[in-house]
C-alpha positions as CSV (number, residue, x, y, z in Angstrom):
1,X,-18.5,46.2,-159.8
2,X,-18.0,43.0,-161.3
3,X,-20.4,40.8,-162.6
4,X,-22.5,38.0,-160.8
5,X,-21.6,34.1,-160.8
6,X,-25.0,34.2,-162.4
7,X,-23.9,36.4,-165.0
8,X,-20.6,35.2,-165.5
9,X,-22.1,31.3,-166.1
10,X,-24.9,33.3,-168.5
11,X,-22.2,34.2,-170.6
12,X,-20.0,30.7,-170.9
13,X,-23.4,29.0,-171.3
14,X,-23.7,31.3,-174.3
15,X,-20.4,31.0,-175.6
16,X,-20.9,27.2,-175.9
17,X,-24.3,26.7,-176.7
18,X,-23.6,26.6,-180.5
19,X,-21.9,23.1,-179.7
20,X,-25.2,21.5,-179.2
21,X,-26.0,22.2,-182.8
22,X,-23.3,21.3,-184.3
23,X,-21.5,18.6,-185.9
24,X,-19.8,17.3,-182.3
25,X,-16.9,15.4,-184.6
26,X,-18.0,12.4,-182.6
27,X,-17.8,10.2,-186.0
28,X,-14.5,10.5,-186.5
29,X,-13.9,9.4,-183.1
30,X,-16.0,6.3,-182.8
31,X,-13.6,5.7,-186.5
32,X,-10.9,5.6,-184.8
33,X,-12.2,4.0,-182.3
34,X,-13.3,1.3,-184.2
35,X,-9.8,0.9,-186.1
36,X,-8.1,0.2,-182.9
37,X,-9.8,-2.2,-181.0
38,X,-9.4,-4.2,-184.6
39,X,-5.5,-3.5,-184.0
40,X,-5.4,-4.1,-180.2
41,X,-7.2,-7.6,-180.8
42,X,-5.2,-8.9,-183.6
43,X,-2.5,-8.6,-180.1
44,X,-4.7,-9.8,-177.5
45,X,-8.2,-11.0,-178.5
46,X,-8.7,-10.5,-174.2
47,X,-8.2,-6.7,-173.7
48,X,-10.4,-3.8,-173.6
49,X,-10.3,-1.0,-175.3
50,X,-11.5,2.8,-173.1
51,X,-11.8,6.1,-174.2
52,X,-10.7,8.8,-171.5
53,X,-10.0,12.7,-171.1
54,X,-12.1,15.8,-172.3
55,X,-13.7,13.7,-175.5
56,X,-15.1,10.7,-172.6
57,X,-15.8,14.1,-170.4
58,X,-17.6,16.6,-172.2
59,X,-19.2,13.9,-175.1
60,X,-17.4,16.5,-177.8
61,X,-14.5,16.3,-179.4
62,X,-12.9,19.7,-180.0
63,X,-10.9,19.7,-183.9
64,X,-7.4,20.1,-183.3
65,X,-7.9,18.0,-179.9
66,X,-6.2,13.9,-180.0
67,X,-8.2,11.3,-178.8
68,X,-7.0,9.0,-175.6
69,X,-7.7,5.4,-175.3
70,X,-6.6,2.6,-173.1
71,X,-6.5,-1.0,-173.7
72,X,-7.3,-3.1,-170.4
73,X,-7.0,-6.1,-169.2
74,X,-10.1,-7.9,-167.5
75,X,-8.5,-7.7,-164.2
76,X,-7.5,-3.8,-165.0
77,X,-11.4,-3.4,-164.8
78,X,-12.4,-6.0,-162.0
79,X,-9.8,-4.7,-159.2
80,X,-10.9,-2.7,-157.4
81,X,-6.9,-1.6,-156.0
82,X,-6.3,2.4,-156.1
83,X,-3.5,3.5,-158.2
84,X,-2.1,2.2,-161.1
85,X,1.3,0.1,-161.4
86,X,4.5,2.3,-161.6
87,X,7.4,0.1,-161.3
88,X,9.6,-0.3,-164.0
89,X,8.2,-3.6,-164.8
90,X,5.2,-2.7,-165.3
91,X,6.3,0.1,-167.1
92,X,8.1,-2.6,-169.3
93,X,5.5,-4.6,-170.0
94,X,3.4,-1.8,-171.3
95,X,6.0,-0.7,-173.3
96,X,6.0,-4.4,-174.9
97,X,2.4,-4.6,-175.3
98,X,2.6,-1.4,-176.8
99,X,5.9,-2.6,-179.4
100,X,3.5,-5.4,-180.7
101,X,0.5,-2.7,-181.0
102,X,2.5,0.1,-183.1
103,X,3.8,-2.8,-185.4
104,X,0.3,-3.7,-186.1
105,X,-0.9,-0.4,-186.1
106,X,1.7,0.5,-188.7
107,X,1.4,-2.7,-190.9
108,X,-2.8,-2.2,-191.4
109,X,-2.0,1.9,-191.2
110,X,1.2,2.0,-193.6
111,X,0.2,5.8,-194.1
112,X,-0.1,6.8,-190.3
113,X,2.7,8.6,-188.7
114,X,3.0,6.1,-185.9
115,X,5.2,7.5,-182.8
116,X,6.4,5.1,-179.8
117,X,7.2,7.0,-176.7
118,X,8.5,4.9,-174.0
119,X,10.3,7.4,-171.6
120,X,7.5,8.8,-170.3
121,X,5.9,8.4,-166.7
122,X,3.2,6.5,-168.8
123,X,4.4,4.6,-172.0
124,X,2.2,5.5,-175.0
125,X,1.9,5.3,-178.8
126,X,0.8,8.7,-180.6
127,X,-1.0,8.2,-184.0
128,X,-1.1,11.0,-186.5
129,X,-3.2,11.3,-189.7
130,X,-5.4,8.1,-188.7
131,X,-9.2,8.3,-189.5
132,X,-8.7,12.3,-189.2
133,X,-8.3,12.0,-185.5
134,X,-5.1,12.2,-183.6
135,X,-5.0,9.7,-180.7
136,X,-2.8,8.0,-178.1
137,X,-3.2,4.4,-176.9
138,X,-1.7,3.4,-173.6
139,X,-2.4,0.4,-171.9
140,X,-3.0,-0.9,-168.5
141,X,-3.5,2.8,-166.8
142,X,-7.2,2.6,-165.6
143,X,-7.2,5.6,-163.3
144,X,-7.3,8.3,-166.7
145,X,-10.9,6.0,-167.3
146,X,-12.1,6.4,-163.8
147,X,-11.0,10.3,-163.2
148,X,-12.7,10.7,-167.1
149,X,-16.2,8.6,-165.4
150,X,-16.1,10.6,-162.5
151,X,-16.0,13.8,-164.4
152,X,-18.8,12.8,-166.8
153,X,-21.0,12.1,-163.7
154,X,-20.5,15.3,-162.2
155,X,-21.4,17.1,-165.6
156,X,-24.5,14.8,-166.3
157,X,-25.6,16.2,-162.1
158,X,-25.1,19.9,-163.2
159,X,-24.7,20.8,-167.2
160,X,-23.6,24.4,-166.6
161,X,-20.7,23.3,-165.1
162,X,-19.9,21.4,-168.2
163,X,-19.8,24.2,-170.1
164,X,-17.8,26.4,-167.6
165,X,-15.2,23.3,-167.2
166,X,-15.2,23.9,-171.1
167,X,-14.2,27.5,-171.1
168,X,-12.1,27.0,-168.8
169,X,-10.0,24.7,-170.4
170,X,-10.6,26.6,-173.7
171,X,-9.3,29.6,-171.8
172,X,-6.3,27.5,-170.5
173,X,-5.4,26.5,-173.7
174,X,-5.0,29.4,-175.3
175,X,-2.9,31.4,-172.5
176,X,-0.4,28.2,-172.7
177,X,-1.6,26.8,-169.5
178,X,-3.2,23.8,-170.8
179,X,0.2,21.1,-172.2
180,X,0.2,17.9,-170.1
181,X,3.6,17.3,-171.9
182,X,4.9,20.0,-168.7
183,X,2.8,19.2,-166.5
């Protein structure tokens, strides 16, 4: 017979409950954090920078894990419109925002391995060896904040499922079902 959803949420609760004791690497994060919104001003004093995806979810971040920011605009925040802009233009302009960010990035960072990846559905730049955290910035994509948001409010409602969202994607990752690169 096979176990209870009782018992099965027992046992992931278990399984991460060593989390809440531990060094949650969150440190290193608000580092990083911290380095670019230095960067992302010396661009534009007038955006935003967000964090998003399972650090913003789950309030951890996982070693081996990158980080995902988001620089926005005011208007990103204050419009209220549904998805975000896909045309090519807008596609351009984030590329060009994101041009004058990596050359920032790599003139305070000379160290960093700093990667500009333009033909993508969303344009990003992907920073190795920076404050000990991997990260992406993209800019101008506000629905990754609001998903993350929504997420984190469902969690703070019911904590188990926190946990179980976590084992899942632990699980996920490590049978290869977990790469956003294919989808």
């Amino acid at each position: 017979m096979p176990p209870t959803a009782l018992v099965v949420g027992q046992s992931v609760m278990k399984a991460f409950q060593h989390l809440s004791t531990q060094d949650l690497h969150t440190r290193r994060v608000e580092e990083a954090y911290r380095v670019v919104v230095e960067c992302i001003t010396a661009v534009d004093p007038a955006m935003r920078l967000y964090m998003f995806g399972s650090t913003a979810v789950y309030g951890v971040h996982e070693k081996g894990s990158d980080v995902d920011f988001v620089a926005l605009s005011k208007t990103d925040v204050e419009d209220g419109k549904g998805e975000d802009a896909g045309t090519q233009v807008a596609k351009g302009l984030q590329a060009e925002f994101l041009g004058k960010l990596a050359r920032v990035v790599r003139q305070k960072h000379f160290s960093w391995n700093v990667e500009e990846v333009r033909r993508t559905r969303v344009p990003v730049i992907r920073v190795k060896g920076g404050s000990s955290v991997d990260f992406d910035i993209t800019v101008n994509r506000r629905n990754g904040v609001r998903n993350s948001a929504l997420l984190r409010a469902y969690f703070e409602q019911d904590p188990p499922c926190r946990w179980l969202s976590m084992g899942v994607k632990r699980w996920s990752k490590r049978a290869g079902l977990n790469a956003s690169v294919v989808g």
